[in-house]
C-alpha positions as CSV (number, residue, x, y, z in Angstrom):
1,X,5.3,46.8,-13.6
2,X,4.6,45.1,-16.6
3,X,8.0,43.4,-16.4
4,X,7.2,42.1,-13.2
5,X,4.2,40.5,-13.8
6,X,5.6,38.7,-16.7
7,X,8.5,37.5,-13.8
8,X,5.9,36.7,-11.7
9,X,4.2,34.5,-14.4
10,X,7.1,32.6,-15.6
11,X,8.1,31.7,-12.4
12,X,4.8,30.3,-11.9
13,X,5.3,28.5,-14.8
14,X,8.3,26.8,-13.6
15,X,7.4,25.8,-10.0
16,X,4.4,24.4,-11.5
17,X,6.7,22.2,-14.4
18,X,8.8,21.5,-11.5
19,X,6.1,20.3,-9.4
20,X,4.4,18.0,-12.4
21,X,7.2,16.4,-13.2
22,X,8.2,15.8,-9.7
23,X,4.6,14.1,-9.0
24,X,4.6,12.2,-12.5
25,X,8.2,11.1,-12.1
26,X,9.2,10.7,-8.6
27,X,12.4,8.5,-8.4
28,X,11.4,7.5,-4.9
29,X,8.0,6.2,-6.1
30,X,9.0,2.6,-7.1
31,X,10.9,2.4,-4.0
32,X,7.9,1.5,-1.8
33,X,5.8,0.2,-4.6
34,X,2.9,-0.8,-4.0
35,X,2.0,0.7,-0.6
36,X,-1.7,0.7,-1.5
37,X,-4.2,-1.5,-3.1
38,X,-3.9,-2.0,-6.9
39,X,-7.2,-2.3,-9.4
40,X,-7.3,-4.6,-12.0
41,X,-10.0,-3.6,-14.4
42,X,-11.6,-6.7,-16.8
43,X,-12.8,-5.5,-19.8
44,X,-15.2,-8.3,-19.4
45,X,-18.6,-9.6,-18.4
46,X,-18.5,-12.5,-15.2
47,X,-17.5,-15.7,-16.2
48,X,-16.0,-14.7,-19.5
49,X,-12.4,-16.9,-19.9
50,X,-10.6,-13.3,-19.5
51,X,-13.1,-12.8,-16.3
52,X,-12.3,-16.4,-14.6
53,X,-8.4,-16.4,-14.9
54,X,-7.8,-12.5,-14.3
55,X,-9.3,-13.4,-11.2
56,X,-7.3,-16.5,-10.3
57,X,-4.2,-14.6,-11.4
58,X,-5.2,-11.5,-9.0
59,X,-5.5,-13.4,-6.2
60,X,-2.2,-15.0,-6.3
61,X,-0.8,-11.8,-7.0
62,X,-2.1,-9.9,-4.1
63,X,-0.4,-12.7,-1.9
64,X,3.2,-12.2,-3.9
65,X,3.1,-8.2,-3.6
66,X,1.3,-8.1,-0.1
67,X,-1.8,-5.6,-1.3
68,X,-5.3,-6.9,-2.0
69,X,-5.8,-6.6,-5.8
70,X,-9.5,-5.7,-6.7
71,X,-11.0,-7.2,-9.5
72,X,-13.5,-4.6,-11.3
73,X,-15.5,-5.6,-14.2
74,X,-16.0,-3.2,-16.7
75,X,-17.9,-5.2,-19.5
76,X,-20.1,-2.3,-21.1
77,X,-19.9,-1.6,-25.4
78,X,-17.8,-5.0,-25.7
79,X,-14.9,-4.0,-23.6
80,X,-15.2,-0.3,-24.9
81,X,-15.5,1.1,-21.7
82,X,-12.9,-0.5,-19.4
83,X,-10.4,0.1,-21.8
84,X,-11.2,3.9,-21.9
85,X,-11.3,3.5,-18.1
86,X,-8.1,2.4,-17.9
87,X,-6.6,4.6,-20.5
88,X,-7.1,8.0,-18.5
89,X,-6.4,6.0,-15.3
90,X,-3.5,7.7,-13.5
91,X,0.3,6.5,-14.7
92,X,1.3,5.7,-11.4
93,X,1.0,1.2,-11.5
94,X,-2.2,1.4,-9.3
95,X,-4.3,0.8,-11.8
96,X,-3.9,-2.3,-14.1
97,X,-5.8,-4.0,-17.1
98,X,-6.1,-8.0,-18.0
99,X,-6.4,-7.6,-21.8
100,X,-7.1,-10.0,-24.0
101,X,-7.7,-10.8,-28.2
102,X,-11.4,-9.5,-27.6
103,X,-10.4,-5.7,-26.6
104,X,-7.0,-5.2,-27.8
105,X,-6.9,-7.0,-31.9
106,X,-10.5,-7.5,-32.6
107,X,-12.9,-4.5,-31.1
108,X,-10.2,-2.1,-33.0
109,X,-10.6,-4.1,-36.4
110,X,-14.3,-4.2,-36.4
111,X,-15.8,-1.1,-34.4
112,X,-16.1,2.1,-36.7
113,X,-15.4,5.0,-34.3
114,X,-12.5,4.0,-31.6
115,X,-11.8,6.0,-28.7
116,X,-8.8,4.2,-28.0
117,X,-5.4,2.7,-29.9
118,X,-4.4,-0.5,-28.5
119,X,-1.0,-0.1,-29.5
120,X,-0.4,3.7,-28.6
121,X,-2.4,4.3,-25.5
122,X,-1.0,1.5,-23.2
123,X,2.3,0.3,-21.7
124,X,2.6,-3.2,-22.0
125,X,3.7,-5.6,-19.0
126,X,3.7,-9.4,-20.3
127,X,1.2,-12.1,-21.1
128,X,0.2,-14.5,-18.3
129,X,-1.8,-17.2,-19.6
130,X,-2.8,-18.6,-23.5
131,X,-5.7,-20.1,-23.6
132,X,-6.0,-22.1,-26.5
133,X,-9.3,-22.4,-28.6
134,X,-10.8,-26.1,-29.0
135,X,-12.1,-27.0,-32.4
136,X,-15.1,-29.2,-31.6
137,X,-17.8,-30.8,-33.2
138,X,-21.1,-33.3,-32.9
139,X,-20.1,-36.5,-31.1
140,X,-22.3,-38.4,-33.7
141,X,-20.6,-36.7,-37.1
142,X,-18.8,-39.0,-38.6
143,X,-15.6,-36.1,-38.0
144,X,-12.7,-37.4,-36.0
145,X,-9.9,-35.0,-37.8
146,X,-9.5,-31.3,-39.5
147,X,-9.3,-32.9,-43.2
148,X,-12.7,-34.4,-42.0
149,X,-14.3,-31.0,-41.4
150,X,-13.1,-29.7,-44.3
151,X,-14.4,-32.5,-46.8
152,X,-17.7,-32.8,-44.8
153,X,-18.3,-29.3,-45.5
154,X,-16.9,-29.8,-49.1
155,X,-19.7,-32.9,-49.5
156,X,-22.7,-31.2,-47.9
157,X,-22.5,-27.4,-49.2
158,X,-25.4,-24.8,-47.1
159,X,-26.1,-27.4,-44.8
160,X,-23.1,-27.3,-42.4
161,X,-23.6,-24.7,-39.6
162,X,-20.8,-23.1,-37.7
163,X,-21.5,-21.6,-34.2
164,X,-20.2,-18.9,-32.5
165,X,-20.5,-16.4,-29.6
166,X,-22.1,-13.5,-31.7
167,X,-20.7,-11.8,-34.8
168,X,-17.3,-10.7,-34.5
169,X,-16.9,-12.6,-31.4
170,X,-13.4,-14.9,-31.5
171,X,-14.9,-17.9,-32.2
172,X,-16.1,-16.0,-35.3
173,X,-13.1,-14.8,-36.4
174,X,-11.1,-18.4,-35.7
175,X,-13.8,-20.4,-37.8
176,X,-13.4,-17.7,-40.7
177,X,-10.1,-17.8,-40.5
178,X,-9.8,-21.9,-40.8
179,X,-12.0,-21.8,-43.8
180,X,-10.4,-18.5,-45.9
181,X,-7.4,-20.5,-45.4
182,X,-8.6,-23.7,-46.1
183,X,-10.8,-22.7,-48.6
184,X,-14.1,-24.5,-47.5
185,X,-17.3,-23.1,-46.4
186,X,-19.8,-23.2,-43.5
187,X,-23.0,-21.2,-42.5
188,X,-22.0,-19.0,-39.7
189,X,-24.9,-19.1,-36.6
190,X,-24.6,-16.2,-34.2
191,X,-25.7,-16.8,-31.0
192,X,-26.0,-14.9,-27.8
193,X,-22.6,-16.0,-25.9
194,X,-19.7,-18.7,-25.7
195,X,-22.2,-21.1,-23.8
196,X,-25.4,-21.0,-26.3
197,X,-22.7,-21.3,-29.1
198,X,-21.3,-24.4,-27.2
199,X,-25.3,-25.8,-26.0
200,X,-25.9,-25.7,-30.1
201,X,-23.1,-28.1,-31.0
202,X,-23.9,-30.5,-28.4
203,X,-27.8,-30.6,-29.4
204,X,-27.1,-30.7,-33.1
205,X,-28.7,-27.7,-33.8
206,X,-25.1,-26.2,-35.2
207,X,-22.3,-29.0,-36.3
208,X,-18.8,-27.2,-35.2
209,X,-17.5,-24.6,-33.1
210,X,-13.7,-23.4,-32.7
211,X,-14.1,-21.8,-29.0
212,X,-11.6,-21.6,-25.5
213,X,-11.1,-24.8,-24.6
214,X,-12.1,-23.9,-21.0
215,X,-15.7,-24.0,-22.0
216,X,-15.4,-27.5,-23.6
217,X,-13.2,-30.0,-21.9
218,X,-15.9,-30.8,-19.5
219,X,-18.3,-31.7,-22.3
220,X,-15.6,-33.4,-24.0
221,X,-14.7,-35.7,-21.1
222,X,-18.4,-36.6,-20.7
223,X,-18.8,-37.4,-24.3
224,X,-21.2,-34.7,-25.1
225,X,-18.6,-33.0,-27.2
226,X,-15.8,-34.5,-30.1
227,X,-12.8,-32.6,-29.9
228,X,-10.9,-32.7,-33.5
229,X,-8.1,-30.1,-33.1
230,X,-6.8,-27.1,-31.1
231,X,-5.0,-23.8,-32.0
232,X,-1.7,-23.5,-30.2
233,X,1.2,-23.6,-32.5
234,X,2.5,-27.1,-31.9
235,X,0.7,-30.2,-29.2
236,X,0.9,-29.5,-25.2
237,X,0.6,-31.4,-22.5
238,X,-2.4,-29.7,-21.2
239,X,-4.5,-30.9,-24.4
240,X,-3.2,-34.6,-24.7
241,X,-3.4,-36.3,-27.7
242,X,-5.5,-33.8,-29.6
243,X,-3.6,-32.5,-32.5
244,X,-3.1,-28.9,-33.7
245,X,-5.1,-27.2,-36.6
246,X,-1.8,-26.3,-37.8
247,X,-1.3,-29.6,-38.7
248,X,-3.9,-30.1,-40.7
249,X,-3.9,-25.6,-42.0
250,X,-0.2,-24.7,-42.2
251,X,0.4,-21.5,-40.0
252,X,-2.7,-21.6,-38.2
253,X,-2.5,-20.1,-35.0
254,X,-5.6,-18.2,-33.3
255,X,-5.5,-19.0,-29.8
256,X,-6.3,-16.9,-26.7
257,X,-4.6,-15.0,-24.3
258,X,-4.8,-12.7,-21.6
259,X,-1.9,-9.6,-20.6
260,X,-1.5,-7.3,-18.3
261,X,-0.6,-3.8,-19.4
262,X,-1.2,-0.5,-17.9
263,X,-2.4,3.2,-18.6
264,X,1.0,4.9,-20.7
265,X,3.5,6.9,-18.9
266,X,3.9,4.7,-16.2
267,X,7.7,5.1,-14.8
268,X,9.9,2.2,-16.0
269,X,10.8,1.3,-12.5
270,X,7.1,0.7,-11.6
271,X,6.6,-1.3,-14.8
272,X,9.8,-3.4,-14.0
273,X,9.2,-4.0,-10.4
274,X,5.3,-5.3,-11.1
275,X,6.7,-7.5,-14.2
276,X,8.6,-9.3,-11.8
277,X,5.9,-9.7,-9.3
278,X,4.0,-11.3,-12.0
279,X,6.5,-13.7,-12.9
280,X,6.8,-15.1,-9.2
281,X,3.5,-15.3,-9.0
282,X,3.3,-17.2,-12.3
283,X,6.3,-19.7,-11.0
284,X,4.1,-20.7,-8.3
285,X,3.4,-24.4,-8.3
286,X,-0.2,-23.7,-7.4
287,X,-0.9,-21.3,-9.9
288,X,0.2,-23.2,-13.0
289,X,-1.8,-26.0,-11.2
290,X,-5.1,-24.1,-11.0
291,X,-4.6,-22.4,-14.4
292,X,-3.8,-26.1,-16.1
293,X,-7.6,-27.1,-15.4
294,X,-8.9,-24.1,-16.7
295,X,-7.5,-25.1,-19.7
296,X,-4.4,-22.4,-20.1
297,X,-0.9,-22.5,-20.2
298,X,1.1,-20.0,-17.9
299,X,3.4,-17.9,-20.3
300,X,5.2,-14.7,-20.1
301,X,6.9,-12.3,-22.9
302,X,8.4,-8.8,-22.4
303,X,6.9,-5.2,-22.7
304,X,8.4,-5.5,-26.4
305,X,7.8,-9.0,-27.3
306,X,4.1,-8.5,-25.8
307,X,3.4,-5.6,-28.2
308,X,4.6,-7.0,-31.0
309,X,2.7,-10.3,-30.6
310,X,-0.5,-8.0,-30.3
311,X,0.2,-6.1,-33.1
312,X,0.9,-9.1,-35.6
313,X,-2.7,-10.1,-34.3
314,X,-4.2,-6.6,-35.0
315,X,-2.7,-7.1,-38.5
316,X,-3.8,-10.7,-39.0
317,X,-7.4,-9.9,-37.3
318,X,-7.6,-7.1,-40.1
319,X,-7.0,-9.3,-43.2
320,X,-10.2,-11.5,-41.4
321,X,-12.2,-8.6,-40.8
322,X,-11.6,-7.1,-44.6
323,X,-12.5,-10.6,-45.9
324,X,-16.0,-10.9,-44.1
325,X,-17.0,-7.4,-44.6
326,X,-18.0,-6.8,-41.0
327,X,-18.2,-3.6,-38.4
328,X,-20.0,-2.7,-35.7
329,X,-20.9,1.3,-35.4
């Protein structure tokens, strides 16, 4: 009897193995992927850069794969929870994340107690847009270049203030990283949000920023607003005539960017078949269009190259964080 039951129990085993792996790796389930709506959670509050082109990117993409996509912001403990969200969401491609520096290289480097590893817990899919951050300052400073900012700030020490969207925040981070490597000093102004940040340069309240340059170019083309430099790697179309921080810094490069990846354990096929929806979504004239005014450059990488650019940035983001001594509980 005994030996039966242990039969019994082993066979249960078995069927149930066989039945998992069935449901978790079906080789038919790409086949007719997707056959049902797909969510696309934003780590991010409304009207956050992240927030205003995962959108625009959704909609298109609902049109390429013929489901809706449904935008779900999940903005609670600075991105915290949407990414936790996401990471127990099940493996099966119906559930998608638009990342971005904010959750995936910065919350890791500066909250104590993490619930979640960017680089472990996700599989990645490909960028889809960088946005790069504008370095700006007072229209009525006498600053028209980086080498400017940098012997303003030399010539008037504790009274040059740089504003940013709250401590930690990437404008933070990019105007710490400028000086450290640049070796000049400013007094850093927290305020409440990208906008306030933004409001303070323009009034004269603060003197420079370094923030997305979707929250900027307006205010620049009205005059209210000097633009000195911006953080891609080399000059774009997209940004004109305004020269790179790397020109000026050598190896600068702290611009934004926004990914898709998705819970881990997702089957390869899945992951493959959704990659190449993005890309023709990307290729559309329309999109690159409507992403061009917001200030962003459409760009995609591979699950590989993705991670490793997100894991350079973890590393780089660390050496920023040790250097200004700041976490978050």
């Amino acid at each position: 009897m005994t030996r039966l039951l242990l039969l019994v129990f082993l066979g249960f085993i078995l069927v149930s193995n066989a039945t998992f792996a069935q449901r978790s790796v079906n080789p038919d389930s790409a086949r007719d992927y997707p056959n049902r709506p797909i969510r696309m959670i934003l780590p991010n509050a409304p009207g956050s850069s992240n927030d205003v082109l995962g959108r625009i990117f959704a909609t298109k993409l609902s049109e390429v794969i013929g489901q809706p996509v449904i935008v779900e912001n999940q903005a609670g403990a600075a991105g915290l929870i949407g990414m936790e969200m996401a990471k127990t969401a099940p493996p099966d491609g119906y559930t998608i994340i638009s990342t971005s520096p904010a959750t995936m290289t910065i919350l890791p480097n500066i909250r104590k107690k993490m619930n979640y590893d960017p680089l472990v817990d996700y599989q990645f899919i490909s960028l889809y847009a960088v946005l790069p951050n504008m370095l700006v300052v007072n229209p009525s400073l006498p600053i028209q270049t980086v080498q400017d900012l940098i012997k303003y700030c030399n010539a008037n020490p504790e009274k040059v203030y740089v504003a940013s969207a709250g401590p930690g925040s990437q404008s933070h981070l990019a105007s710490l990283l400028m000086q450290v490597n640049a070796n000049f000093s400013s007094i850093h102004v927290p305020y409440k949000g990208g906008g306030a940040s933004v409001l303070a340069v323009m009034t004269g309240e603060a003197q420079w920023t370094i923030t997305p340059a979707s929250s900027v170019l307006g205010h620049i083309r009205n005059g209210k607003l000097r633009a000195v430099a911006h953080s891609l790697s080399q000059r774009s179309p997209l940004m004109g005539d305004i020269p790179t921080v790397a020109e000026t810094i050598p190896g600068f490069s702290y611009s934004g960017w926004n990914g898709i990846v998705m819970p881990k354990g997702v089957p390869n096929a899945i992951v493959e078949k959704f990659r190449n929806s993005m890309v023709k979504t990307l290729n559309m004239t329309e999109v690159k269009d409507v992403l061009g005014k917001q200030g962003a450059e459409i760009f995609t990488n591979t699950p590989e190259q993705f991670r490793s650019l997100v894991k350079a940035e973890f590393e780089s983001t660390a050496k920023v964080v040790k250097v200004s001594n700041f976490t978050i509980d």
